[in-house]
N, C-alpha and C positions, 0 to 999 in steps of 0.2 A: 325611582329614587335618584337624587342630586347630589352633590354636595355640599356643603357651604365653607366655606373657606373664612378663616377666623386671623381678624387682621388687629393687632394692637399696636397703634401710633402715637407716638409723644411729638407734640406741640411747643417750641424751643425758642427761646430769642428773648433778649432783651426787653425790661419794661417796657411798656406804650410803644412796641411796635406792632398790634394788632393781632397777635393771638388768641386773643379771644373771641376778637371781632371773627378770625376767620372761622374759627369751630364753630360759632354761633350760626354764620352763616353758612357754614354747612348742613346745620342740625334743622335749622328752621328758616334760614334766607333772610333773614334779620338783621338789623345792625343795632349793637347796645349803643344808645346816648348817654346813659347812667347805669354803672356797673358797682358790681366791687373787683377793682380788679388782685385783688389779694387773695382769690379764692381759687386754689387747686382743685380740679374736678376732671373726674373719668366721665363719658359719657358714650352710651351704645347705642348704634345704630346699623340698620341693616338695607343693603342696596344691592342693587343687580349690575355688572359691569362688565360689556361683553357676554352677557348670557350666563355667566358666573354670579352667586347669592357668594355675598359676604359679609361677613358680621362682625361689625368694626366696633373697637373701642379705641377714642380719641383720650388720652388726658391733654389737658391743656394747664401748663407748668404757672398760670396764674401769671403775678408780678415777679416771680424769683427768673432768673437771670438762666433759666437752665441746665448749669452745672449743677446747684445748689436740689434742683430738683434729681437731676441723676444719681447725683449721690443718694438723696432718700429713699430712693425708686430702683431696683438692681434691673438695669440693662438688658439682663433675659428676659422679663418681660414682654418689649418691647420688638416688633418686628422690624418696625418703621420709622422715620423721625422727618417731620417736615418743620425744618427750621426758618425763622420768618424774622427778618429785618424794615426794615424803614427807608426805601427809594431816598429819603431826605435826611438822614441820620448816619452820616459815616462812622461811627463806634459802633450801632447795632449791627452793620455788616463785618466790620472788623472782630467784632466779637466769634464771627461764625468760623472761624482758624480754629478757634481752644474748643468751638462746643464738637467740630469733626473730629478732630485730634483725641478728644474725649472719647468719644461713642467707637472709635477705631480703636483705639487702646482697649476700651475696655470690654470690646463687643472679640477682643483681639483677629481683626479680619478690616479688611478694607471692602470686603464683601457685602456691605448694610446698604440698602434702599433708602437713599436719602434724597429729600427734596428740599432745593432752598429757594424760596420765595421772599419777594421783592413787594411789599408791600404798600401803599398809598399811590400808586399809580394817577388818584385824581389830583398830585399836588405835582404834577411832570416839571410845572414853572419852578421847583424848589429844588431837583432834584441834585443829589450830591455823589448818589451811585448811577453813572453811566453804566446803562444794560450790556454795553460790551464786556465792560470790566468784571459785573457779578455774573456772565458767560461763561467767559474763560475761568473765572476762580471755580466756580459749579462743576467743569469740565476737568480741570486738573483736578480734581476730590473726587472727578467718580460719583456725580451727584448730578438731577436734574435740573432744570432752572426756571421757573412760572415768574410772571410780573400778575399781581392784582388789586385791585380796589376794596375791601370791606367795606367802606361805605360806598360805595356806588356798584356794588356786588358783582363786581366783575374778573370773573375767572375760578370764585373762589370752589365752587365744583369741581372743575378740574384740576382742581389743586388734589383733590380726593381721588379723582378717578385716576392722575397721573400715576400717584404713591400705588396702588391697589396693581395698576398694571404692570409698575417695575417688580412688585413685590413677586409678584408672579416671575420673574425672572429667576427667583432663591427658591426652587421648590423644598430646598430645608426648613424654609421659613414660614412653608405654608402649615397651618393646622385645619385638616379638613374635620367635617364630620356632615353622617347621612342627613336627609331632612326629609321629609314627604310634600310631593309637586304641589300639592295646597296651597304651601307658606308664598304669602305675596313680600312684592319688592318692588322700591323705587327703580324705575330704569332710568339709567342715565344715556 
């Protein structure tokens, strides 16, 4: 017998900076051309990382802006939060101060496994967040830092496997439970 380690992550950031694109491409490797992107949705999935089964639930906070989703959502729920900005959108990174400050306040701990991702990577000619700068902001908050593509699917995995393996850092945060060696998993 194993264990599986149960991981619930909230998906953060500003409209049309690719939230959904990235859960989608996590779920299935996809990119939505036509969405709704209005629609709040939990989705489960199960993966092996590092030899560890975990059994993740993503919500991904739709069009609303994040906050607006925490508020609806109490915060205990959630283990993890990967927050995702626009490489070419300086307001959607500027936004990521109040959505930290939030989840710290109200999680009362600086202690939360947060990932902040840099999104549209295939549009670098545009870009208005120099990766130095969303480095060091990710570094003072106590947060990691991924750069990826949604539509040219690059990195967006390890956007998963990061969150999964910090999380593992907060063993308060883990929720295990048994499983029998049967149960298959995606390896990453």
């Amino acid at each position: 017998m194993n264990q599986t380690i149960t991981v619930k992550i909230a998906v953060l950031g500003l409209p049309g900076v690719g939230k959904s694109n990235l859960v989608n491409q996590i779920l299935s490797r996809g990119f939505f051309h036509n969405y709704d992107p209005f629609i709040e949705d939990t989705f489960q999935y199960s993966c092996c990382v590092d030899n560890e089964l975990h059994l993740v639930y993503i919500s991904d906070s739709g069009a609303e802006d994040g906050l607006s989703f925490l508020c609806q959502n109490p915060l205990e729920e959630f283990n993890c939060f990967i927050l995702v900005f626009s490489i070419v959108d300086l307001d959607s990174f500027l936004y990521l101060k109040k959505a930290i400050n939030y989840i710290y306040y109200q999680k009362n701990t600086e202690e939360v496994p947060i990932l902040i991702v840099g999104n549209k990577i295939d549009l670098i000619d545009q870009r208005k967040v120099l990766f130095e700068n969303a480095l060091e902001f990710s570094n003072s908050n106590n947060c990691l830092y991924w750069e990826i593509s949604t539509k040219n699917q690059e990195n967006c995995n390890e956007c998963l496997i990061q969150i999964l393996r910090e999380n593992r850092k907060f063993p308060t945060n883990c929720y295990c439970e048994i499983y029998e060696k049967e149960n298959k998993c995606e390896i990453f």
